[in-house]
C-alpha positions as CSV (number, residue, x, y, z in Angstrom):
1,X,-6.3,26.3,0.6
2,X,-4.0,27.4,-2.6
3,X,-3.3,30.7,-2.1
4,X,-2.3,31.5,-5.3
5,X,-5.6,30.0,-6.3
6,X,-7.4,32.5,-3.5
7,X,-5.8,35.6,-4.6
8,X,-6.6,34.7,-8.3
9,X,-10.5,33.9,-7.4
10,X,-10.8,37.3,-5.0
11,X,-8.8,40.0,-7.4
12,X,-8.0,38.4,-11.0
13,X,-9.9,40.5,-13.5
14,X,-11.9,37.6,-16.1
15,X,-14.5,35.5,-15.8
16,X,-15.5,32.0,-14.7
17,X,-16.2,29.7,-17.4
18,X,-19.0,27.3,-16.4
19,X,-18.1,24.0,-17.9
20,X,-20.5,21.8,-15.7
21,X,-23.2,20.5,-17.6
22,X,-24.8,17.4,-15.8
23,X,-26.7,14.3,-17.1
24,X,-29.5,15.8,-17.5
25,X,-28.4,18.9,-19.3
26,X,-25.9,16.9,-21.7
27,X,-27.7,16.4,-24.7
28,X,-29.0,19.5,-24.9
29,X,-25.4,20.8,-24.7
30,X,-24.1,18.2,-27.4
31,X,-26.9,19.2,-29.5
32,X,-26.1,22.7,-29.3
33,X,-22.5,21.7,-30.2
34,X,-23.4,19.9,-33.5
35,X,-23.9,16.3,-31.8
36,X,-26.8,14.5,-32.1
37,X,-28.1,12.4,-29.8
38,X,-28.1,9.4,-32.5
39,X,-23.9,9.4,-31.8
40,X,-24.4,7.5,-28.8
41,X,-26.4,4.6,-27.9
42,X,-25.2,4.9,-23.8
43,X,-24.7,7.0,-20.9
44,X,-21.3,6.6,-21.4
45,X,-20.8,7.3,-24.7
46,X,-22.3,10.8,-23.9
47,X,-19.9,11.2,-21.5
48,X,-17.2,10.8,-23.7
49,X,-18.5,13.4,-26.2
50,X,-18.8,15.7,-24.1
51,X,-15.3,15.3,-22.2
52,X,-13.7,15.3,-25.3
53,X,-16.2,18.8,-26.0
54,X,-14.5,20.0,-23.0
55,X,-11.4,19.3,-23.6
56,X,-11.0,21.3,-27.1
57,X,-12.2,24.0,-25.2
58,X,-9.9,23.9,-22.2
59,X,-6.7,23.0,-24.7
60,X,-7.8,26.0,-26.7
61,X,-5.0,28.8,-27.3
62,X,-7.3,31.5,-25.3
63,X,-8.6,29.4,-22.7
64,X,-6.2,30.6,-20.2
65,X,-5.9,32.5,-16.8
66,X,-4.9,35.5,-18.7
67,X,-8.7,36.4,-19.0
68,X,-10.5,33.3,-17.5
69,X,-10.4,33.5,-14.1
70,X,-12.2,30.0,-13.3
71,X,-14.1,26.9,-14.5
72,X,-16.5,24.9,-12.9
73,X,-16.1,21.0,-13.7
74,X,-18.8,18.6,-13.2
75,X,-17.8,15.5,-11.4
76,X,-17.2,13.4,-14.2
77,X,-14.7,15.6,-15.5
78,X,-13.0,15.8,-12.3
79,X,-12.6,12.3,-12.3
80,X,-11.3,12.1,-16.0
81,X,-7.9,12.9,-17.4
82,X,-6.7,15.9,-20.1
83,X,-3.4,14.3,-21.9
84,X,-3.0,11.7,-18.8
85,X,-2.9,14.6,-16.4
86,X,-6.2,15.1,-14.1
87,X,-8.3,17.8,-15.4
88,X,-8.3,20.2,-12.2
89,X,-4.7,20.0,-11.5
90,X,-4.4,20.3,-15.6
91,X,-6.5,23.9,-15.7
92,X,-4.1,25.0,-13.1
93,X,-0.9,24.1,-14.0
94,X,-1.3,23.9,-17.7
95,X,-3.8,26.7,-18.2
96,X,-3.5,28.8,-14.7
97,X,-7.4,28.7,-14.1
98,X,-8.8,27.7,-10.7
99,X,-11.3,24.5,-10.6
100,X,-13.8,24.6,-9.1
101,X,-16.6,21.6,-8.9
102,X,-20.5,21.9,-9.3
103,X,-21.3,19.4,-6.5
104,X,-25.6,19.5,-6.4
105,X,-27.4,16.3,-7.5
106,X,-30.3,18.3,-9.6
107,X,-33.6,19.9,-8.2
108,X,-36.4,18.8,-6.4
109,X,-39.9,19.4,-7.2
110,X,-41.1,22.7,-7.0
111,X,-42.8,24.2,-3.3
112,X,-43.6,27.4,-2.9
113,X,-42.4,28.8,-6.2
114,X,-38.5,27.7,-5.9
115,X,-36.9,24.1,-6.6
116,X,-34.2,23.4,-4.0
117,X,-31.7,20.9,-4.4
118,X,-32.1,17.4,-4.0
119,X,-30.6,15.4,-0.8
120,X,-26.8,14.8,-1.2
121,X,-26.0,12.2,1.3
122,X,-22.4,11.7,0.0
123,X,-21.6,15.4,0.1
124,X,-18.7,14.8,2.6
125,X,-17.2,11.9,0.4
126,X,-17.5,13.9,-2.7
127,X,-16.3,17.2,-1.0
128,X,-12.8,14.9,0.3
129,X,-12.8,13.8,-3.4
130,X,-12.4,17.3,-4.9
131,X,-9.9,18.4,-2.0
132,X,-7.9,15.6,-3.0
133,X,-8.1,16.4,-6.6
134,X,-6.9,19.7,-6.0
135,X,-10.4,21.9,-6.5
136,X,-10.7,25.2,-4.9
137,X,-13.9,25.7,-4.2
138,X,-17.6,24.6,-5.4
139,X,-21.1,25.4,-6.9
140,X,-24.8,24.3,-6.1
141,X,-27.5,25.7,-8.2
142,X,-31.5,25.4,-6.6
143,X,-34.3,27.7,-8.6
144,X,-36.3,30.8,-7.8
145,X,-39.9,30.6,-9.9
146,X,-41.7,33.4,-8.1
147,X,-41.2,36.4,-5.9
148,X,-42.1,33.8,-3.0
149,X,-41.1,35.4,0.3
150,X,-41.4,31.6,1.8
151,X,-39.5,29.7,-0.4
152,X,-37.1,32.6,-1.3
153,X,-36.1,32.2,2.8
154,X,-36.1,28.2,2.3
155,X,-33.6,28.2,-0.6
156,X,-31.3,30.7,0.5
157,X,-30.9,28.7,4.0
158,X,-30.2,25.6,2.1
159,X,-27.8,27.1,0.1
160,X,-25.8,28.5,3.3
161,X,-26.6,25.5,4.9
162,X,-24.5,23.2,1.7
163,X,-22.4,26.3,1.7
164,X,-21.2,25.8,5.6
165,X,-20.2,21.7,4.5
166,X,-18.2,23.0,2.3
167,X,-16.7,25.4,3.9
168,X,-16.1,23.2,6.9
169,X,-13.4,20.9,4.1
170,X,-11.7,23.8,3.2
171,X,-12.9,25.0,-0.3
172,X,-15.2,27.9,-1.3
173,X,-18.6,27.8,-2.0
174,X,-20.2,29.1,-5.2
175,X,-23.3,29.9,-3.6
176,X,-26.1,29.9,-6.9
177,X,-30.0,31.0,-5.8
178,X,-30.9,31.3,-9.8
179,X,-34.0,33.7,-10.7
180,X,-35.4,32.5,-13.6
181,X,-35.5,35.1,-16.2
182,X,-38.5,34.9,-17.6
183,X,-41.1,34.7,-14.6
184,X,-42.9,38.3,-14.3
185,X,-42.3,39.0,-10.9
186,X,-38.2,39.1,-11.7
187,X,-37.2,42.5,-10.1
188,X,-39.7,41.6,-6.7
189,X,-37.9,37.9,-6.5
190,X,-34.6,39.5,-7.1
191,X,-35.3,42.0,-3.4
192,X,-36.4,39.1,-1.4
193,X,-33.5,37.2,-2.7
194,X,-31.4,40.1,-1.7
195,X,-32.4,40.4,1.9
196,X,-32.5,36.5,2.4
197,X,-28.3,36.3,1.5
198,X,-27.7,39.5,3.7
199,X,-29.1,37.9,6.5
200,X,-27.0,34.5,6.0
201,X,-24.0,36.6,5.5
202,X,-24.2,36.5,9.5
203,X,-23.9,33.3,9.8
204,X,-20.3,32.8,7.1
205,X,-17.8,31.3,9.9
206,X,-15.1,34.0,10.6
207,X,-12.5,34.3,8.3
208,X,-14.3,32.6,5.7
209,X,-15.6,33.9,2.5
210,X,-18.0,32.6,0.0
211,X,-19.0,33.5,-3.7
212,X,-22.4,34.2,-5.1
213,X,-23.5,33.1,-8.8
214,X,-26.7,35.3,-9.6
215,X,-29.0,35.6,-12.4
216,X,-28.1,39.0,-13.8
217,X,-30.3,41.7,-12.2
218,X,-34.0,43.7,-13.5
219,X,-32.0,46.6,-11.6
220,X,-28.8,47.2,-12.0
221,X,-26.5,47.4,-9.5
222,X,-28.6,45.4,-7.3
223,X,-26.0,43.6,-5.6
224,X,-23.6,46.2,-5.0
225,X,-24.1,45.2,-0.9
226,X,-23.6,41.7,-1.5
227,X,-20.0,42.6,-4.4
228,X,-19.0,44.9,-1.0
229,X,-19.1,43.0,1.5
230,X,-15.6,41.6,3.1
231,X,-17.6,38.1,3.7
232,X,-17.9,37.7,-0.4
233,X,-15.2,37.0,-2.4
234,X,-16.9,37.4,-5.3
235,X,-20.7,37.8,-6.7
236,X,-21.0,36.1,-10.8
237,X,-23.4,36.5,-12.8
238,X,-24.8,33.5,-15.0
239,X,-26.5,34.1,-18.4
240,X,-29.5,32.3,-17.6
241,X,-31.2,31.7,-21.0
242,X,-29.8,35.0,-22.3
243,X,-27.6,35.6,-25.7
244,X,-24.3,36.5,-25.0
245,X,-24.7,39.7,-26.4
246,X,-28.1,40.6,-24.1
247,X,-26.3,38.9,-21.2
248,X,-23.0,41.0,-21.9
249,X,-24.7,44.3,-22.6
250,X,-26.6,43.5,-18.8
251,X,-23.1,42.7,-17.4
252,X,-21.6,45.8,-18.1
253,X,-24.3,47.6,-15.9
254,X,-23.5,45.6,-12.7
255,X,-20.3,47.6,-11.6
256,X,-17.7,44.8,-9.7
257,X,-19.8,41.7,-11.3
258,X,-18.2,38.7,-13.5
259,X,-19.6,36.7,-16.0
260,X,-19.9,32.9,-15.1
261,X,-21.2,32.0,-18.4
262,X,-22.3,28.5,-19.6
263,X,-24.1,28.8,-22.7
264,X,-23.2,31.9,-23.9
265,X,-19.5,31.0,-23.7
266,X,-20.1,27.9,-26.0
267,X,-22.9,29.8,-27.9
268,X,-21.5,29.2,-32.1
269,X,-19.0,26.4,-31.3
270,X,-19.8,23.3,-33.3
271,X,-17.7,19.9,-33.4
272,X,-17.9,20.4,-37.3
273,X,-16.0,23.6,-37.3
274,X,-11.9,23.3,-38.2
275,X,-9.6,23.6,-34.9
276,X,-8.4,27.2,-36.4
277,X,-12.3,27.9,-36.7
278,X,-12.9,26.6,-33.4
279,X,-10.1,28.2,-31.8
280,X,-11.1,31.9,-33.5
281,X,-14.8,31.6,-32.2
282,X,-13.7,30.5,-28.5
283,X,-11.5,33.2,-28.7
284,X,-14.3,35.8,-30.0
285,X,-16.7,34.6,-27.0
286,X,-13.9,35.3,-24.5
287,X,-12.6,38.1,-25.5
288,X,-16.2,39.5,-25.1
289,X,-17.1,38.4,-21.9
290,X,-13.7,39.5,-20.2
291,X,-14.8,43.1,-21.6
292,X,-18.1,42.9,-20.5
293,X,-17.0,41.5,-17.0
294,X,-14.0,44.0,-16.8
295,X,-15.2,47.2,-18.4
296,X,-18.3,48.9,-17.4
297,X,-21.2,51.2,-18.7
């Protein structure tokens, strides 16, 4: 493990920037960006527009370590290239932000009120992949529907349980159990959940340490246990279907919390806009989510 990467990941004040959209979340994020999905007639074009989305954002004057933290690549953008250099050793060495890699294959079917993730039988392949390509650590999403004590306990075990493999190649897990903001019983999913990670705390391998990406929480301050304990490194919070501004303004109630925002980072950047436009807006978006991460209510 890099340690420079480690001590930046555990103590850095910022944010992670979650740069990870997957196939099946691409053309929403294109669209949202100002590209429509009549500018490609193939996977692979898609691909490319969003890579090259990607990469304005990551050559941007802000986007650096000074106030992001992190950013979490999906695997195609591991595997591609920012001016000939491979984009995880570029965010390091050019920018001074830590890669990490979102390494789930998508969601199952829902059971029980929660959608775990699917299978991923070439975890250990991928995982030696990312270690080779100079990632620090990794993040799997599954979804919580409903204050379901049953499958609240199922997808918290599979996340340790992914969270273990990874651990086992060296990198650290971004552990992500998202409650999905607008079900009713929020604040009751959001206990169970709590009580489920405590308990798989136990079971972190000594001398490891793992990260938690949560859905910001009905009560603040919820996860003050889980932000304090020595076996965390660090507990994000993702946007999860908020604005920027609500999800800020929720942010800066969760004392020790950072923002690892998808949307609401790109939220108002369009391929239309002029580089000086695009740079000022980035900017803008960063300069309030390092506030709302760093400074609190």
């Amino acid at each position: 493990m890099n340690k420079d990467m480690a001590a930046q990941a555990a103590h850095k004040d910022g944010f992670i920037a979650a740069l990870d959209q997957s196939g099946g979340s691409t053309p929403k994020a294109l669209k949202l960006y100002g590209i429509d999905q009549s500018a490609w007639s193939s996977d692979a074009e898609m691909f490319d527009l969003v890579h090259q989305m990607r990469t304005r954002i990551i050559k941007a004057p802000a986007f650096t370590g000074d106030k992001i933290m992190g950013a979490i690549l999906f695997e195609q953008t591991m595997d591609r290239d920012i001016d000939g250099i491979p984009t995880a050793q570029y965010l390091w060495e050019k920018r001074h932000v830590v890669p990490f890699l979102k390494i789930d294959k998508g969601l199952a079917e829902e059971k029980d009120g929660v959608k775990l993730m699917k299978p991923m039988p070439d975890l250990d392949a991928l995982l030696k992949r990312a270690v080779a390509k100079g990632i620090f650590g990794t993040k799997e999403r599954s979804v919580i529907d409903a204050a379901n004590r049953q499958g609240i306990a199922a997808i918290v075990a599979q996340q340790f349980e992914v969270g273990r493999q990874v651990l086992s190649h060296g990198l650290v897990p971004i552990i992500e159990p998202e409650v999905t903001i607008s079900i009713p019983d929020k604040a009751e999913a959001e206990d169970i959940l709590l009580g489920e990670i405590k308990k798989h705390l136990d079971d972190v391998p000594a001398g490891s340490k793992v990260m938690l990406k949560l859905t910001l929480p009905t009560k603040p301050n919820l996860y003050k246990p889980l932000i304090d304990d020595p076996r965390v490194m660090r507990v994000v919070a993702l946007s999860g279907g908020y604005s920027r501004d609500e999800a800020n303004d929720k942010l800066r109630h969760n004392v020790g919390m950072i923002a690892s925002f998808s949307r609401a980072l790109t939220e108002g950047l369009t391929a239309q806009q002029s580089d000086a436009e695009f740079n000022a807006a980035l900017a803008s978006a960063i300069d309030s989510i390092f506030d709302a991460s760093s400074v609190k209510a």
